[in-house]
Backbone bond lengths (Angstrom), bond angles and torsions (degrees), N, CA, C in turn:
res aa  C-N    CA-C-N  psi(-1)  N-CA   C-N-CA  omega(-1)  CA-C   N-CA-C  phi
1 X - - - 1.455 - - 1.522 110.67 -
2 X 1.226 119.41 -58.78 1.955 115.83 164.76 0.920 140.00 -45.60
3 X 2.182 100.85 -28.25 1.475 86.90 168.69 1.491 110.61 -100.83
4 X 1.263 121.26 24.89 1.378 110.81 166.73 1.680 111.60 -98.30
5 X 1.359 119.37 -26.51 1.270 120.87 144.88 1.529 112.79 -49.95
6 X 0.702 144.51 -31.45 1.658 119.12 -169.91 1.287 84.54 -103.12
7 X 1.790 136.09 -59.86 1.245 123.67 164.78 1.979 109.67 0.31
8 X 1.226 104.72 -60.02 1.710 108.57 -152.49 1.674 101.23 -83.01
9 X 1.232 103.50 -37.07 1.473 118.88 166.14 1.910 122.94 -44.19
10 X 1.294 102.29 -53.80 0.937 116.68 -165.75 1.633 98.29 -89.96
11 X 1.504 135.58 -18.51 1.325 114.89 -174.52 1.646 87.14 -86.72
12 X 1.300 111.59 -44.46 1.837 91.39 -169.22 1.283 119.68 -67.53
13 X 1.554 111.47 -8.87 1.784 101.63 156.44 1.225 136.29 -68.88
14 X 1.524 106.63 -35.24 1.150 106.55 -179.96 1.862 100.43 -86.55
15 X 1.001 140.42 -7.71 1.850 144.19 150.20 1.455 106.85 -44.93
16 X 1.131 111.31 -69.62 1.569 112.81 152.78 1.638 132.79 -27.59
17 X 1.071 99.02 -43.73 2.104 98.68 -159.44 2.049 84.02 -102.87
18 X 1.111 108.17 -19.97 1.595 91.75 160.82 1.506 131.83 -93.24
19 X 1.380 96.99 -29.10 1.959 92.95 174.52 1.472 86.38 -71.25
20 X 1.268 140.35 -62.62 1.352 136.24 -177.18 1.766 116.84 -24.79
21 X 1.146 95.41 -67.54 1.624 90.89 160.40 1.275 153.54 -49.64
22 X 1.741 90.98 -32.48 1.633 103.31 -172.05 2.091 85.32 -93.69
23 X 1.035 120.66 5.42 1.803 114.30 179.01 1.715 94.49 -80.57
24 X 1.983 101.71 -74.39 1.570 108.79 170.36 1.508 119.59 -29.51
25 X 1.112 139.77 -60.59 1.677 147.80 175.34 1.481 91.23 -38.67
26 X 1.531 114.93 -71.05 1.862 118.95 -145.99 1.636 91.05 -75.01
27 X 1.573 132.31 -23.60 1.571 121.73 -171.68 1.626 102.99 -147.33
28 X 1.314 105.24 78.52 1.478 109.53 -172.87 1.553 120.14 -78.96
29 X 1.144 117.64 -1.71 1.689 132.47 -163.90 1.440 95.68 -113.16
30 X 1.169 116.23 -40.22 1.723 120.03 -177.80 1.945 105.26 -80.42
31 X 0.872 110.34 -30.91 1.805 126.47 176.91 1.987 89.76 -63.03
32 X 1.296 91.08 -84.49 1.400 109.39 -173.03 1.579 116.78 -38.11
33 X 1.512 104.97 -45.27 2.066 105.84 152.15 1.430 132.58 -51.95
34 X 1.361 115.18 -56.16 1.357 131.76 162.30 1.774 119.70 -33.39
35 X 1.818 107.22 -57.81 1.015 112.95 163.12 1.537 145.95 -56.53
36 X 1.612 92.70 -24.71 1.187 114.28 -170.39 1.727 111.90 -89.41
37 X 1.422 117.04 -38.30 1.375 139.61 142.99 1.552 105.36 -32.05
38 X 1.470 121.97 -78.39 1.496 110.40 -165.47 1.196 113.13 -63.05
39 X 1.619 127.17 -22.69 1.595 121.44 -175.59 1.571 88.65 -73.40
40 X 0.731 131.26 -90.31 1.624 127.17 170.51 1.553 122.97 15.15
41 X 1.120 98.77 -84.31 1.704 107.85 162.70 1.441 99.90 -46.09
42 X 1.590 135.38 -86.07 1.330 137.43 177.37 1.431 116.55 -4.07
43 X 1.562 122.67 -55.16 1.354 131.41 -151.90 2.089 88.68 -100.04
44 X 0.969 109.69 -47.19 1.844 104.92 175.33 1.275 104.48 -47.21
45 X 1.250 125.40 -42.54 1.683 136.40 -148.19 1.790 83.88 -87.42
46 X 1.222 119.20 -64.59 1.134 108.71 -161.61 2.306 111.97 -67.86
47 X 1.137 84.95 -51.89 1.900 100.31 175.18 1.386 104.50 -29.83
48 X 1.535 120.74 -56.42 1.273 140.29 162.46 1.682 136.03 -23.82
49 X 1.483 79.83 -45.84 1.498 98.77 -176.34 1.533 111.28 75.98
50 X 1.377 118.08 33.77 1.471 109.03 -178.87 1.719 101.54 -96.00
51 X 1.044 147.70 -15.76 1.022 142.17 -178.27 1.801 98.83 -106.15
52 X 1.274 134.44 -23.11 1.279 123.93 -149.63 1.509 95.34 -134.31
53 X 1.193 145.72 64.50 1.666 159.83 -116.44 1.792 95.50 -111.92
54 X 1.271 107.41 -43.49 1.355 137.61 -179.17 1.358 108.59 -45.84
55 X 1.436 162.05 -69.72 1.080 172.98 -78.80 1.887 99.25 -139.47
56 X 1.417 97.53 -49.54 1.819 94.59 176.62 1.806 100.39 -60.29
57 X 1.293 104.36 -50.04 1.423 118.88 -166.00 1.551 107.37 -49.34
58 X 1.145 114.56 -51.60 1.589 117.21 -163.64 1.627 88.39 -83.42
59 X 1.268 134.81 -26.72 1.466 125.52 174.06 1.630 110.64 -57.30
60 X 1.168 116.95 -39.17 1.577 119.88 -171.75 1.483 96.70 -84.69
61 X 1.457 134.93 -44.89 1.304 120.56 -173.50 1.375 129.09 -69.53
62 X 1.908 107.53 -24.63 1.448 130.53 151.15 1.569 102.86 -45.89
63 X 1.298 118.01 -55.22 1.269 100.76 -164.81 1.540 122.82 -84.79
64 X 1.495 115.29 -4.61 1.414 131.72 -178.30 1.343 93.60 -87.23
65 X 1.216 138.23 -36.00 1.641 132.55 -171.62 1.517 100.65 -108.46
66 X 1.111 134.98 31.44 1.487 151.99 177.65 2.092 100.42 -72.49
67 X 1.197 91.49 -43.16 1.309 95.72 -148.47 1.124 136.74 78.31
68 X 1.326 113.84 23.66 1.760 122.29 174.64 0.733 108.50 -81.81
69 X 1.654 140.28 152.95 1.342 144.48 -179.36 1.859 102.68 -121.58
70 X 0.995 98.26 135.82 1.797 112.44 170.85 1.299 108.04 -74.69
71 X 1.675 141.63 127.24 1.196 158.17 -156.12 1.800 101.17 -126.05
72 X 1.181 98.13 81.26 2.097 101.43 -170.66 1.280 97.06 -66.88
73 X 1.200 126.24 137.41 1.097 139.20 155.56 1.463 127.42 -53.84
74 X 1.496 114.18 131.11 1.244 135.54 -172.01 1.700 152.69 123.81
C-alpha cells in the first residue's frame, strides 16, 4: 500500500518537473522574470523580518544577559 502511494506521488512529480520544463525551454525570459520576481519578494520578506521575528528578539535578550552595566551620567 506505501509503495503505491509514493508510486503515485512520485509519477505526478516527475508530470510536474516535465511540463515545468518543457514551459521554461518554450518561454525562457518569462520563466527567468517570474523567478527573478519571487527571489525578490523572498529576500524583502525575509531582510524585513516578517517571517523570521526571532533574530531582533534573541539580539535584545543577548544583550540583556550580556552583563553590561549602564554607567548614568553624572
Amino acid at each position: 500500500m506505501n509503495s503505491n502511494v509514493v508510486s503515485l506521488f512520485a509519477d505526478g512529480l516527475t508530470g510536474a518537473a516535465k511540463s515545468t520544463e518543457r514551459y521554461v525551454r518554450s518561454n525562457p525570459w518569462q520563466a527567468a522574470g517570474a523567478l527573478a520576481v519571487v527571489g525578490l519578494a523572498a529576500g524583502l520578506v525575509l531582510s524585513r523580518g516578517v517571517l523570521l521575528r526571532g533574530p531582533r528578539r534573541f539580539r535584545r535578550r543577548m544583550a540583556d544577559h550580556s552583563g553590561a552595566t549602564e554607567v548614568s551620567g553624572g
